[in-house]
VMD Tcl script that builds the backbone (N, CA, C; Angstrom):
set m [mol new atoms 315]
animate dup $m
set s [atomselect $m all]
$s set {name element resname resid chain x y z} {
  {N N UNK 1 A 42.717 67.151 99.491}
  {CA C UNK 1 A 43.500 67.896 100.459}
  {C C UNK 1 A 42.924 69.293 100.684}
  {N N UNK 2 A 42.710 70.026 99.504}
  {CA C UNK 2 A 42.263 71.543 99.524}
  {C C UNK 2 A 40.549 71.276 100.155}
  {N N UNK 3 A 39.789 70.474 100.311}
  {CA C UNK 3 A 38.557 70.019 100.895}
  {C C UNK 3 A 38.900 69.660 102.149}
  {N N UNK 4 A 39.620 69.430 102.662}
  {CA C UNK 4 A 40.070 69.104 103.909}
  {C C UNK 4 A 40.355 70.081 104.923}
  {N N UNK 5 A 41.332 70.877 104.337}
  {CA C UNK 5 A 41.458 71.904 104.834}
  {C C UNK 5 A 40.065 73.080 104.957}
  {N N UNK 6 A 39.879 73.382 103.648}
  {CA C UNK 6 A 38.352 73.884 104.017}
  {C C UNK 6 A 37.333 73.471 105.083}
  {N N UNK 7 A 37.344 71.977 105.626}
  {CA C UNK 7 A 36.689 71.520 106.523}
  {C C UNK 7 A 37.243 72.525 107.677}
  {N N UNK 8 A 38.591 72.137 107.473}
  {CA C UNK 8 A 39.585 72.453 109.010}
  {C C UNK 8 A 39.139 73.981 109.680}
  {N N UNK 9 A 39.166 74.945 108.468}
  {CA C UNK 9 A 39.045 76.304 108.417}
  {C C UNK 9 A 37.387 76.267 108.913}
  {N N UNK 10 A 36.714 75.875 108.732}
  {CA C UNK 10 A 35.365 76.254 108.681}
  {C C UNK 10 A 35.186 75.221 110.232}
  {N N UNK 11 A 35.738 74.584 110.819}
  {CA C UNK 11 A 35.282 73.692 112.001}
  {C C UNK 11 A 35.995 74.607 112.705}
  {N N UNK 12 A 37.234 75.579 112.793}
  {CA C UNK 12 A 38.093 76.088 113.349}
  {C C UNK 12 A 37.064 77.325 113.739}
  {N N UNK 13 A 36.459 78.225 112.612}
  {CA C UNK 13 A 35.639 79.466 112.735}
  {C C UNK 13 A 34.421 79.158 113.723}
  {N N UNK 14 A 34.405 77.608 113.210}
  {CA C UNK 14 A 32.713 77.691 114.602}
  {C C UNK 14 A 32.986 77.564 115.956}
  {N N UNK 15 A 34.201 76.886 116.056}
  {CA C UNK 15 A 34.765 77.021 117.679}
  {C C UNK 15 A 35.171 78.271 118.188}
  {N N UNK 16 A 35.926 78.998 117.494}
  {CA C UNK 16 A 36.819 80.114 117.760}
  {C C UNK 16 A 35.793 81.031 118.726}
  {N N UNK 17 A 34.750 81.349 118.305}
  {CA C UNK 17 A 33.951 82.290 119.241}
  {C C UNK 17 A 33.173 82.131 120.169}
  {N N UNK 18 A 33.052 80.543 120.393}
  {CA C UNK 18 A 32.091 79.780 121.186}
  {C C UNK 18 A 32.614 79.943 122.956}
  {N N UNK 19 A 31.239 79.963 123.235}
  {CA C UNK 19 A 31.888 80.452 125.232}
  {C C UNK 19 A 31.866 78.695 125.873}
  {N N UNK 20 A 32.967 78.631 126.852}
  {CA C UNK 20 A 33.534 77.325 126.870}
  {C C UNK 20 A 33.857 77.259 128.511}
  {N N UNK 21 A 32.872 76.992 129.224}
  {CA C UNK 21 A 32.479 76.262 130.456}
  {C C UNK 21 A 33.170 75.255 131.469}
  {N N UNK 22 A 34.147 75.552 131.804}
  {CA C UNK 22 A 34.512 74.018 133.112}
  {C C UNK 22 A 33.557 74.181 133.829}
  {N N UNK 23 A 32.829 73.124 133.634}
  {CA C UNK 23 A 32.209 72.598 134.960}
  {C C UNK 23 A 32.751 71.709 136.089}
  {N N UNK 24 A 33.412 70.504 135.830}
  {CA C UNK 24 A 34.423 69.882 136.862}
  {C C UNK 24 A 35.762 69.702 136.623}
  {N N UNK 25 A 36.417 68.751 136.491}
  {CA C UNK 25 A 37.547 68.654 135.961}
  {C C UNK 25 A 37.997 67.902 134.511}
  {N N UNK 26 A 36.597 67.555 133.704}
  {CA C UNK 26 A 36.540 66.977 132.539}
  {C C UNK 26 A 35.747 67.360 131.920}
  {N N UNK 27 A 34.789 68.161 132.556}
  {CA C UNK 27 A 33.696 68.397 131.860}
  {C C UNK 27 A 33.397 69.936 131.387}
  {N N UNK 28 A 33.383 69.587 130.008}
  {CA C UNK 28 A 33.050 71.200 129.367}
  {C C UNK 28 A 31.393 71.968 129.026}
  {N N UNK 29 A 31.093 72.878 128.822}
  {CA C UNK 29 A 29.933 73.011 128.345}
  {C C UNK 29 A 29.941 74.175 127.263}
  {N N UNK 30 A 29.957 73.965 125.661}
  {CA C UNK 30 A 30.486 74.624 124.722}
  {C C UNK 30 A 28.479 75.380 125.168}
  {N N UNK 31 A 28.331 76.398 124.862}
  {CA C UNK 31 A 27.171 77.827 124.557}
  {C C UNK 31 A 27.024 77.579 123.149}
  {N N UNK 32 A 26.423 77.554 122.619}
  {CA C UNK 32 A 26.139 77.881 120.720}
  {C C UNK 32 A 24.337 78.665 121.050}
  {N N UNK 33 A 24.198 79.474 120.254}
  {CA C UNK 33 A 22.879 80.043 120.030}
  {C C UNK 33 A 21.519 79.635 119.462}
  {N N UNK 34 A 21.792 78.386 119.032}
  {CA C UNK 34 A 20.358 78.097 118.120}
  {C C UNK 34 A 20.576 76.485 117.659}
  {N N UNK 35 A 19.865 75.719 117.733}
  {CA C UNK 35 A 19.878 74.404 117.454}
  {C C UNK 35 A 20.471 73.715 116.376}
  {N N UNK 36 A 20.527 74.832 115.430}
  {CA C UNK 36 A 21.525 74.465 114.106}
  {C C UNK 36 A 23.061 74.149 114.556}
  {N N UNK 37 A 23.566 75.360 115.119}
  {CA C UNK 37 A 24.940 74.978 115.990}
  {C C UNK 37 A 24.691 73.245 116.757}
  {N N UNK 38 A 23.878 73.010 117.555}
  {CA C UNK 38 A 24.141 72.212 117.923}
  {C C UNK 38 A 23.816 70.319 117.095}
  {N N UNK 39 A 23.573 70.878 116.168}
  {CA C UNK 39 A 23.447 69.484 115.618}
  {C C UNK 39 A 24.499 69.248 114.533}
  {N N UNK 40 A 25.207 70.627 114.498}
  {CA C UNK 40 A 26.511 70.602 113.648}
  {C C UNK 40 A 27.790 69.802 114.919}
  {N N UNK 41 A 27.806 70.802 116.249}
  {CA C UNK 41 A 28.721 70.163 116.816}
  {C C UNK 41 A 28.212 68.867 117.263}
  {N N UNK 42 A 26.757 68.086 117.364}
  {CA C UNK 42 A 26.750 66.379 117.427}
  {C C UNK 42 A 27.780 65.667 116.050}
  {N N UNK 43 A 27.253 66.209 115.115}
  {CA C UNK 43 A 27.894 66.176 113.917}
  {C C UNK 43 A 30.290 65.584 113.897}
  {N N UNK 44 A 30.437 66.534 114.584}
  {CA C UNK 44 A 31.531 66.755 114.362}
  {C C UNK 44 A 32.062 66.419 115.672}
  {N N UNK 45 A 31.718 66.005 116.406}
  {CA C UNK 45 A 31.909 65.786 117.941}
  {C C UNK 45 A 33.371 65.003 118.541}
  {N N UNK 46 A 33.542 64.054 117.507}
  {CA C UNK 46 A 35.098 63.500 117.515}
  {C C UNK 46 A 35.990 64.417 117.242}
  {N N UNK 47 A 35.542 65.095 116.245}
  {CA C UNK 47 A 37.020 66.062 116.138}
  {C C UNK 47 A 37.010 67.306 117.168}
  {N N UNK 48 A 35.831 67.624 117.623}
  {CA C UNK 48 A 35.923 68.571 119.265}
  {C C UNK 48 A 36.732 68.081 119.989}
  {N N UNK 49 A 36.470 66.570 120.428}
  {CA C UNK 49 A 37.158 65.830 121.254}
  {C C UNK 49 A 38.694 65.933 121.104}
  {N N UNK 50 A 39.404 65.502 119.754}
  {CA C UNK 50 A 40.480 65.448 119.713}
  {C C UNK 50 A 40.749 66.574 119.686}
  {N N UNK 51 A 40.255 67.692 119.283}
  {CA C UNK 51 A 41.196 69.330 119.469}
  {C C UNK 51 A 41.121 69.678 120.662}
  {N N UNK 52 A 39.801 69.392 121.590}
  {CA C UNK 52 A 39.994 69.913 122.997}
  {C C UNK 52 A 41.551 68.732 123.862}
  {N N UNK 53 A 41.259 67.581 123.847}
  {CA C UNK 53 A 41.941 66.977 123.805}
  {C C UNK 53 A 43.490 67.099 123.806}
  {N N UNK 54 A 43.741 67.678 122.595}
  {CA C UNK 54 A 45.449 67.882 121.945}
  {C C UNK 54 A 45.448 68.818 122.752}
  {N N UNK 55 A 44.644 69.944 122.638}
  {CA C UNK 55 A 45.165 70.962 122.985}
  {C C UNK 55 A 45.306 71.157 124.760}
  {N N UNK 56 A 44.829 70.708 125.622}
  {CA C UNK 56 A 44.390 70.367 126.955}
  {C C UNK 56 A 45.724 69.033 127.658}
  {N N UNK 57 A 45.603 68.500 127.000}
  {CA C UNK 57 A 46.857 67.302 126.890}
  {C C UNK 57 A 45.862 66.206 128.131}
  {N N UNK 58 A 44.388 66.591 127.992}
  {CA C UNK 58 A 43.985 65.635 129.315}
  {C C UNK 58 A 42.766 64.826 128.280}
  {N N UNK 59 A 43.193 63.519 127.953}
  {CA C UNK 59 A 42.267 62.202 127.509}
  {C C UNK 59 A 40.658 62.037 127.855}
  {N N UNK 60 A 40.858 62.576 129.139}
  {CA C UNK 60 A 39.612 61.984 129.513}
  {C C UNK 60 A 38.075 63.601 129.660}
  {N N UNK 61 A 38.758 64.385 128.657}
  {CA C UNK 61 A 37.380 65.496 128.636}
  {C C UNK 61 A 36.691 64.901 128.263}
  {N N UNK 62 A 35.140 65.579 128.443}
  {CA C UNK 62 A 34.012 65.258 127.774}
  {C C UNK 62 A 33.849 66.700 127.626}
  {N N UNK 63 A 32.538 67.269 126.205}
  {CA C UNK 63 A 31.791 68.626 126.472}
  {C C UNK 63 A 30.522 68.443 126.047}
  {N N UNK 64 A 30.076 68.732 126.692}
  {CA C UNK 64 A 27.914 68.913 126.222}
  {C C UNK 64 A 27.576 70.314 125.516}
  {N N UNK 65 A 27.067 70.293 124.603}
  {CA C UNK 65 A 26.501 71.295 124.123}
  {C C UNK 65 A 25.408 72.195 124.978}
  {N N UNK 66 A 25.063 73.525 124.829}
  {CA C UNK 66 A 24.281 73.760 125.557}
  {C C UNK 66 A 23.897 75.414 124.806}
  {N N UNK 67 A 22.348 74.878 124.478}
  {CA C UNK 67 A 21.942 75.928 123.529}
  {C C UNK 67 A 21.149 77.263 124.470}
  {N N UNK 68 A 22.165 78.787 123.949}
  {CA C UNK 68 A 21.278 79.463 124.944}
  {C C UNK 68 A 21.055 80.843 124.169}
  {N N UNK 69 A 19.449 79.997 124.331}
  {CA C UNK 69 A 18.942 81.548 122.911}
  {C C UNK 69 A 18.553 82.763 124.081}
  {N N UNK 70 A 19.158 83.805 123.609}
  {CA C UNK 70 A 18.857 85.157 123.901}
  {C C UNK 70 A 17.701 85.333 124.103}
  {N N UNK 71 A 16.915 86.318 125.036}
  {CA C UNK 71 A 16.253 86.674 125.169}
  {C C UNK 71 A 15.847 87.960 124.855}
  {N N UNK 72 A 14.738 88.642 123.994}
  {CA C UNK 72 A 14.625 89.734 123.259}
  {C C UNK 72 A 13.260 90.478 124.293}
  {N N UNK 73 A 13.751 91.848 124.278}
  {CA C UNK 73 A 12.441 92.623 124.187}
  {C C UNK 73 A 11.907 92.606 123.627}
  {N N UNK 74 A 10.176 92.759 123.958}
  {CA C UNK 74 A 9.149 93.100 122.728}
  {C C UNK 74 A 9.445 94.414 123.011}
  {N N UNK 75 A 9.646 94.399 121.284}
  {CA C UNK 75 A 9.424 96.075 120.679}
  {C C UNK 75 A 7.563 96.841 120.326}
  {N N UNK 76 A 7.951 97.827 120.888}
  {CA C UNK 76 A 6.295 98.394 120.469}
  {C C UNK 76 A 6.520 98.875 118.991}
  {N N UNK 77 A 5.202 98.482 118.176}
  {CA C UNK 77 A 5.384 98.955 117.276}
  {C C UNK 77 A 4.000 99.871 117.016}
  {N N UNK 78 A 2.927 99.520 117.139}
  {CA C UNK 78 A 1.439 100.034 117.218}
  {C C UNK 78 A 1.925 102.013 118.126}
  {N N UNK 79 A 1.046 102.291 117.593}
  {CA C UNK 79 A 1.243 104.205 118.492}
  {C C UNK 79 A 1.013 103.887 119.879}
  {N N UNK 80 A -0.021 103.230 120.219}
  {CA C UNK 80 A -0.252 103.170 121.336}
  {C C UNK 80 A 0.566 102.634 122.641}
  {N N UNK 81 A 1.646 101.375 121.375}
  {CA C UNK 81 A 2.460 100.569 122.496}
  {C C UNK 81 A 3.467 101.565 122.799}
  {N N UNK 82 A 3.865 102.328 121.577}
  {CA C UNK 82 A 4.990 103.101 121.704}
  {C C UNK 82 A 5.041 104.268 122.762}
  {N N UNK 83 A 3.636 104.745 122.969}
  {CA C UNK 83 A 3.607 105.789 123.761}
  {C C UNK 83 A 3.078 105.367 125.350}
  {N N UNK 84 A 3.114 103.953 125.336}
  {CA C UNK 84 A 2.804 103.470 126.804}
  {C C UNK 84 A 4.528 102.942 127.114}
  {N N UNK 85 A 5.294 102.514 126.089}
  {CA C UNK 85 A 6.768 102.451 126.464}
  {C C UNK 85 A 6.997 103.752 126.983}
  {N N UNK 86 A 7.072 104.781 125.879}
  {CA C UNK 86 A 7.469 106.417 126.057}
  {C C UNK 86 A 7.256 107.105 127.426}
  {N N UNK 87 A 5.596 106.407 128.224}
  {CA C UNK 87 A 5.187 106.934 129.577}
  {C C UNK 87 A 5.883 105.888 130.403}
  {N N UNK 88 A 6.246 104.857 130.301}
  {CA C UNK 88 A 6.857 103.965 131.224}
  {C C UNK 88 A 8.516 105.005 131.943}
  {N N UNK 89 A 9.060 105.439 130.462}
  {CA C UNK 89 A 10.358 106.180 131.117}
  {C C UNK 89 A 10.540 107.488 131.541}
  {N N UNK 90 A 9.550 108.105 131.202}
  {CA C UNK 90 A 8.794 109.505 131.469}
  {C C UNK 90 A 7.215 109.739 131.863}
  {N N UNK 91 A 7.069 109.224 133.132}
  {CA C UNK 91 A 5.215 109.439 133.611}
  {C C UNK 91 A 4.356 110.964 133.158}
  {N N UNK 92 A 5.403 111.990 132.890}
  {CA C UNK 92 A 5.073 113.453 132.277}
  {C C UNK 92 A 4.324 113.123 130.923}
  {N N UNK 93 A 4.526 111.930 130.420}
  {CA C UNK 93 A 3.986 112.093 129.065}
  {C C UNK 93 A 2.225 111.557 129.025}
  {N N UNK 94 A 1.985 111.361 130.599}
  {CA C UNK 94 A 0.468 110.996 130.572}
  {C C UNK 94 A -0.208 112.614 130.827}
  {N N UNK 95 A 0.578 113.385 131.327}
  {CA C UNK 95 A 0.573 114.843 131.687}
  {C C UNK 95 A 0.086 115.414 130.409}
  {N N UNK 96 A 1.177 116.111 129.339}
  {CA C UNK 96 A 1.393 116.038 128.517}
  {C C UNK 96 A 0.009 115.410 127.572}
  {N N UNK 97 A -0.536 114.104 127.496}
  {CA C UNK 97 A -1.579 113.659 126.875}
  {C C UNK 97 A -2.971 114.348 127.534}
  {N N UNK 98 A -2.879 114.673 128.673}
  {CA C UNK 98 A -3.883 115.262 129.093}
  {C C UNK 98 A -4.352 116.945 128.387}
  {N N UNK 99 A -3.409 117.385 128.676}
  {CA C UNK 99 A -3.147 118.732 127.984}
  {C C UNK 99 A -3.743 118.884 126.801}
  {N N UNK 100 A -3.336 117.874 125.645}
  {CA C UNK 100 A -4.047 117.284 124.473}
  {C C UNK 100 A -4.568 116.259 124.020}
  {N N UNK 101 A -6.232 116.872 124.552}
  {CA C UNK 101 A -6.759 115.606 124.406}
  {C C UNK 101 A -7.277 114.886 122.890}
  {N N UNK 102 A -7.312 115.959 121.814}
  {CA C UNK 102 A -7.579 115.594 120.504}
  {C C UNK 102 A -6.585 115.185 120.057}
  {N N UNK 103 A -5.439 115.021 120.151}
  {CA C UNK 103 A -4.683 114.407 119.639}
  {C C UNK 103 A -4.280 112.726 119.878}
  {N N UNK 104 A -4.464 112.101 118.954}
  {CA C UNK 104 A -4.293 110.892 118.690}
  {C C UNK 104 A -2.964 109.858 119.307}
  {N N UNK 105 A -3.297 109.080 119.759}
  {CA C UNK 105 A -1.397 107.896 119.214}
  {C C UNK 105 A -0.850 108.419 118.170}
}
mol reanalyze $m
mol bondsrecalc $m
mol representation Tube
mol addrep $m
């Protein structure tokens, strides 16, 4: 029973924050971030069903998973990238480099 519930609690936390899609009138599309999420909710997919289900009071949902990884800036990390970011938001700083030319990245 106390394993059960632990299931309940821990299937409850992975839904709770998940972004949740109508697409038509049955069809859902749960967001998760990374492929691990989604082979947990293949995993568990009946009991999605019946909670969307209960809670919806409509039999005939379906939901597809749909993994959507973020997209990141590259960060500069090298002197050089940093100070070609630095002139990207301020063009003064190619100014500025001119002024001093012995000085390095």
């Amino acid at each position: 029973m106390a394993e059960q519930n632990a299931d309940d609690q821990k299937f409850h936390d992975l839904i709770a924050d998940k972004r949740v899609e109508l697409k038509n009138n049955n069809l859902f599309f749960i967001k998760v971030p990374n492929i691990i999420f989604d082979r947990y909710f293949r995993d568990v997919q009946d009991r999605i069903y019946a909670f969307l289900r209960e809670k919806t009071g409509n039999e005939a949902l379906q939901f597809r998973v749909a993994v959507d990884v973020e997209q990141r800036e590259a960060v500069a990390y090298m002197p050089r990238e940093k100070f070609e970011e630095m002139a990207q938001r301020n063009p003064a700083m190619h100014s500025l480099r001119k002024l001093f030319p012995d000085i390095d990245f």
